[in-house]
N, C-alpha and C positions, 0 to 999 in steps of 0.2 A: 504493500500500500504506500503512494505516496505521502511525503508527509504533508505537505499541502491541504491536504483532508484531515490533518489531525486538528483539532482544536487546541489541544495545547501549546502548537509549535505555533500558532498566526501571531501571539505576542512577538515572541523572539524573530519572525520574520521582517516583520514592521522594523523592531529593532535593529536590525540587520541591513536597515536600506541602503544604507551607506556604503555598503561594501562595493556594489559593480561601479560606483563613479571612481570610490576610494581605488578599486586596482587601475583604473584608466590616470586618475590626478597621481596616483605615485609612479606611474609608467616613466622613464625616462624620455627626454624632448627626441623630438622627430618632426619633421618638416617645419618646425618652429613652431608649436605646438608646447606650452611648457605645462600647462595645468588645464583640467576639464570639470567644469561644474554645471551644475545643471539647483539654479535659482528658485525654482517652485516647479508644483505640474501644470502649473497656467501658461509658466514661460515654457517649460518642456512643448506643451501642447499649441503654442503657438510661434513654435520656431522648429524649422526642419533641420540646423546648423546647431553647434556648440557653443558656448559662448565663453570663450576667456580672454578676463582682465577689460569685461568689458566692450569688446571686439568678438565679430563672428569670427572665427577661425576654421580654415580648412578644414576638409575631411583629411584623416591620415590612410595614404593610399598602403595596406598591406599584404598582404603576400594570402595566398589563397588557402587557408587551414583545410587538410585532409582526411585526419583522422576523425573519426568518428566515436561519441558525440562531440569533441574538445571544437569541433566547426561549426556545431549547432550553437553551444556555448557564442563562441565570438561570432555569429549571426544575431544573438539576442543583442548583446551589449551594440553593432555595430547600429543593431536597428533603432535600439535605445538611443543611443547619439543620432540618430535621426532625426530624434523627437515623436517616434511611431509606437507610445507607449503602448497601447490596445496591442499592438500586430506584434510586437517584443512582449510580452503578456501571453500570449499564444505559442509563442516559439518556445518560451521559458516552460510552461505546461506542458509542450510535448517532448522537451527533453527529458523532464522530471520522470512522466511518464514509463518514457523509455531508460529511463537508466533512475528508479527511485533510491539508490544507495552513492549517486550521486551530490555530494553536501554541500560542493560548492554552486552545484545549480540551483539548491534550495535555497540559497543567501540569494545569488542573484535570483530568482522570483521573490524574495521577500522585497528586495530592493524596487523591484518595479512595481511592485502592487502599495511600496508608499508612497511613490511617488503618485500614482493615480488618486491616490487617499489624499494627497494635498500633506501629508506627513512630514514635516523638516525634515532632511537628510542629517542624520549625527548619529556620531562611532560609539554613544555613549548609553548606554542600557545597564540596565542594571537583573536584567531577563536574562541576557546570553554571558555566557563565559567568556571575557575576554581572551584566555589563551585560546579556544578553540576559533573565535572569529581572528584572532592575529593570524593564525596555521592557513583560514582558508583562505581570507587576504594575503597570503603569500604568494598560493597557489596560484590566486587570480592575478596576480601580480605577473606571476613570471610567463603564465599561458598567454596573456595581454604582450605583453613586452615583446616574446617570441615573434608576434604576427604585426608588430611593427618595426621590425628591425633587421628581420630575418632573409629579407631578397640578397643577397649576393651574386651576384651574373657572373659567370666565367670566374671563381675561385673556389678553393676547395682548401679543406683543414693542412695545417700547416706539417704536422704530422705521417701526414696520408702519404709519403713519397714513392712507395712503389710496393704493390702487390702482386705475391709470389702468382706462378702459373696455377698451383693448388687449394688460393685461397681466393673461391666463389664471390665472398661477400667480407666488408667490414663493419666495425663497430666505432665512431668515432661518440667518445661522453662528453660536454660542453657542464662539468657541475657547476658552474655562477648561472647558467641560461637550465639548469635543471631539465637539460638535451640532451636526447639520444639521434646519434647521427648513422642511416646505416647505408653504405656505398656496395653498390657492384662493381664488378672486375669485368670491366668489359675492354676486351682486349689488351689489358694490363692498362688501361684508364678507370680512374674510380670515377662513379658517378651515382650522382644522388638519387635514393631509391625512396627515401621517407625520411621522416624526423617524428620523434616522440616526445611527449611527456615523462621526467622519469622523478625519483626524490631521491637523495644520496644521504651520507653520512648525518648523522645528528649535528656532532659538531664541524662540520665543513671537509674541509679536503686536506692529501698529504697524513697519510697514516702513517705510525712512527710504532707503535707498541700493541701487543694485544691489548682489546678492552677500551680501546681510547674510542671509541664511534666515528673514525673517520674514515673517509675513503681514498683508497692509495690511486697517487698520480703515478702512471708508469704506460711502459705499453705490457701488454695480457695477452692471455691466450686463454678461450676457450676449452677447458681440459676433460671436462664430465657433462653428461646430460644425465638429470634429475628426474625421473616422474612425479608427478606432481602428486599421487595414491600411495606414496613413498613418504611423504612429506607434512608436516603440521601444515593448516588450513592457511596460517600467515600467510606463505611464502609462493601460494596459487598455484596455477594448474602446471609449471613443469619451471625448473630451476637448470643455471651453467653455471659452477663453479668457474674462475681463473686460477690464474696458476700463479696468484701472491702468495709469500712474498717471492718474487722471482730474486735472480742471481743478483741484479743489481740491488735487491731490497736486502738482501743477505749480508752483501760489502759494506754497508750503510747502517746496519744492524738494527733493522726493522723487523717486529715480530709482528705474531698473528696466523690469521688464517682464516680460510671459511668465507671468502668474498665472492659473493656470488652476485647473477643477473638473475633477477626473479619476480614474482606478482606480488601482488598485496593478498589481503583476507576477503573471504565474500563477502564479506558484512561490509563489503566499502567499493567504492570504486576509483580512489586514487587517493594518494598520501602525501600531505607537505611537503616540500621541496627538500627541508631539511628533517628526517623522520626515521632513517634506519639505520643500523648498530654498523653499518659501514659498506651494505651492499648498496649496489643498482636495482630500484625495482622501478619496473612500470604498471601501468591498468594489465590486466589478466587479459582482455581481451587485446592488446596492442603488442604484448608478451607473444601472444598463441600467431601474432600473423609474424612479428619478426622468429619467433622459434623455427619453422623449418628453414631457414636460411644461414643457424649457426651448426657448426660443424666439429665437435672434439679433436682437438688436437691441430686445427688450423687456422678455426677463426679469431682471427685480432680483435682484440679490445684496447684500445687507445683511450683513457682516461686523462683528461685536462680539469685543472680549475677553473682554466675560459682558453679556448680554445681561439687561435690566430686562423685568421683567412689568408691566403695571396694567393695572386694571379696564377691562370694558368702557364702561362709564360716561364714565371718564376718560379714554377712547381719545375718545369722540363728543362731548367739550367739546374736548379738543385739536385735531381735527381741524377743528370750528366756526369755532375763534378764528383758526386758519391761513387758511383758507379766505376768512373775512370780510375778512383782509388784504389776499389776492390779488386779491377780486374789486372792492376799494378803490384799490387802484394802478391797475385797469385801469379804473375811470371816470374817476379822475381825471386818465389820461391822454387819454381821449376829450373830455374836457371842455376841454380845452386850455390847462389853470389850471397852466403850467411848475410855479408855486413848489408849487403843491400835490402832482403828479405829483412831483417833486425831492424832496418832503419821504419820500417811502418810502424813499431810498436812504440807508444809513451816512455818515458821516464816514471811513469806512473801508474805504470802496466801491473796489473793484476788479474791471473788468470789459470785456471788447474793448480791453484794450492802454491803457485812460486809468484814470484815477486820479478820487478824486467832483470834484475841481475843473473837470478838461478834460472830465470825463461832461456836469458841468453846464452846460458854454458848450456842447457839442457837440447837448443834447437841446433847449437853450434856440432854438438857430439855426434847428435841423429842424425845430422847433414852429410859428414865428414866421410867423403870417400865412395857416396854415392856415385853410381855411373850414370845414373837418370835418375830425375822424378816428376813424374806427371803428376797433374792438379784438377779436377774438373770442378766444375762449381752449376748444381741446380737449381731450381726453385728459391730462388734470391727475392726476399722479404726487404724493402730499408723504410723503417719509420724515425720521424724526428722524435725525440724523446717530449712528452708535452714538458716538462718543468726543465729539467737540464738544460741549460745554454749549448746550442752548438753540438749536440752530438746527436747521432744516428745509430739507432739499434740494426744492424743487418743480420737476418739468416739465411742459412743456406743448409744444401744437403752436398755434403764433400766428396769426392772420391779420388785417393791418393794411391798412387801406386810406385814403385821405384823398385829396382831392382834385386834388394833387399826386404820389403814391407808392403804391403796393399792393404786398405781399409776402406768402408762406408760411415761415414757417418754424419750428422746434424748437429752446427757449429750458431753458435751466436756471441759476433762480436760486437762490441761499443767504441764507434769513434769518436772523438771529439775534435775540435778544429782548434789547434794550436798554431797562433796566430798565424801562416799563410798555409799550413799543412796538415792534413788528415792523419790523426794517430789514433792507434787500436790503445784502449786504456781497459779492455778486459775480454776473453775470450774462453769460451767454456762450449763442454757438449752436450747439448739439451737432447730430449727425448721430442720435442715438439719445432 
């Protein structure tokens, strides 16, 4: 049952009216645009426009929301800013409708039914819980925000730099815009498939120790898929583990575990932006369409605290200049020229348990007196690291052979750019 029909909740909704102008007036400025109010429902009903600071101000032209219902959502509020309170009154009804465990659709229909009441707009009730209406003001906050900000033409996350021949699809997380980003691999170009609503850690981002409720910035991997009949009701219909803390989270001495991409409880249909002990969860039904697209063992997860756009342009020199590095360390270890092969690694190289000192006598020994070595290099991953300045996560799958030794195996190293040159500063054999 909606709650709309309860009689209890029409207090707290009245109360509540404030909420849908409140997430548009907190929304940050766009086409100059800095604040939205809305005067009484006389002036609502007698103006089609906005009006701030006095002045009619543009409509904010945004970007076309596609998930469903989060587009019915920003259909009420747009229609609302119409001034089409009746026809946003209807819109708001069939959302509820359709999704009654929706809360924040519940705020906004309480909001436009006091405006049609002729009810003052104000945050101040003594009916509703303030922390619960601050949670869904967030909400509305960042879903608003998203679909005015959000057109980007020809760029792509800064991150994203090149996806292996193996990996279908990615994950790109945006936690300040409470984004999920997910890219196909179309012809080893990513391109935009969707975007989501998602809530992340309690307290913010950059996870450092079990227990702390944050969510680790790094790049991920997809490791386990979940059923969701396997699982407490919290965590919805199917759960992916990543593989924090990974090598890098290890060096750095981060603990923990247990980060997973998952749903919420059926008692709800979505969670404050900032709501869980350190995973990614999205709505259950937004979860069920990106699920078959992620893959164990291949698909990336790229977590930012705000996530960089550039050009496409600047994507295909960036990618160039990584690329020229990698395929530079591996002739010159074919070549069998130690100091040349040694010169790609840091001074600050850490990597299989040695330090660059014991790397170097260890690669020098192995090297010595070979007659050949061949290097082949597959399925080449490079992501920007989201937090790290300057460095590139690459993986690959090896295959070394030389005249003495032959091996397979899955390598991932960490470059960083020291000031005009690409060094490896860690290098390990992963299972993924």
């Amino acid at each position: 049952m909606a709650l709309r029909n309860k009689r209890v909740f029409l207090p707290a909704l009245v109360a509540a009216a404030a909420v849908l102008v409140a997430a548009a007036a907190h929304a940050p400025s766009a086409g100059g645009v800095t604040e939205l109010k809305v005067a009484s429902s006389a002036a609502v009903a007698s103006s089609a426009a906005v009006a701030t600071a006095g002045s009619v101000s543009p409509m904010v032209s945004v970007s076309v929301p596609h998930p469903e219902p989060e587009q019915q959502l920003i259909n009420v509020i747009d229609t609302f800013r119409r001034g089409e309170v009746d026809a946003a009154i209807a819109e708001a009804q069939s959302l509820i409708d359709a999704k009654p465990n929706f809360r924040l659709a519940h705020l906004v229909y309480g909001d436009l039914l006091a405006s049609r009441a002729g009810v003052p707009l104000s945050f101040q009730s003594k009916d509703m819980p303030d922390a619960s209406v601050s949670l869904l003001m967030d909400e509305a906050r960042q879903r608003w925000k998203h679909y005015r900000t959000s057109k980007r033409p020809d760029r792509v996350p800064q991150p994203l730099v090149r996806l292996s021949e193996s990996q279908k699809n990615a994950l790109v997380v945006d936690l300040a815009a409470s984004r999920l980003f997910v890219f196909e691999n179309s012809d080893g170009v990513p391109r935009l498939r969707g975007d989501y609503y998602v809530s992340g850690g309690k307290n913010g981002a950059h996870k450092q120790r079990q227990g702390d409720r944050r969510t680790p910035v790094g790049v991920y991997f997809v490791v386990d898929r979940l059923p969701g009949n396997t699982l407490p009701d919290k965590y919805g219909p199917v759960a992916f583990p990543v593989d924090y803390p990974n090598e890098w989270d290890v060096r750095h001495g981060r603990t923990g575990g247990g980060i997973w991409l998952h749903g919420v409880a059926s008692s709800t249909y979505s969670r404050p932006p900032l709501d869980s002990d350190g995973c990614v969860a999205l709505t259950n039904a937004e979860l069920e369409q990106v699920a078959p697209l992620l893959e164990a063992g291949s698909t990336p997860v790229l977590i930012a605290e705000q996530v960089s756009w550039i050009a496409s342009d600047a994507m295909e020199q960036r990618r160039r200049d990584i690329m020229s590095q990698v395929e530079q360390w591996r002739n010159d270890w074919e070549s069998g020229r130690v100091e040349h092969y040694l010169g790609h690694y840091s001074q600050a190289f850490h990597g299989r348990g040695m330090d660059k000192k014991a790397w170097d006598a260890y690669k020098a020994n192995v090297t010595r007196n070979k007659r050949y070595i061949r290097v082949a290099l597959e399925d080449i991953s490079v992501f920007g690291h989201p937090h790290e300045q300057d460095m590139m996560v690459v993986s690959f799958s090896q295959q070394y052979e030389s005249d003495r030794f032959s091996s397979n195996s899955r390598k991932r190293q960490y470059w960083r750019l020291e000031g005009d040159s690409w060094r490896i500063v860690s290098e390990e054999n992963v299972s993924i």
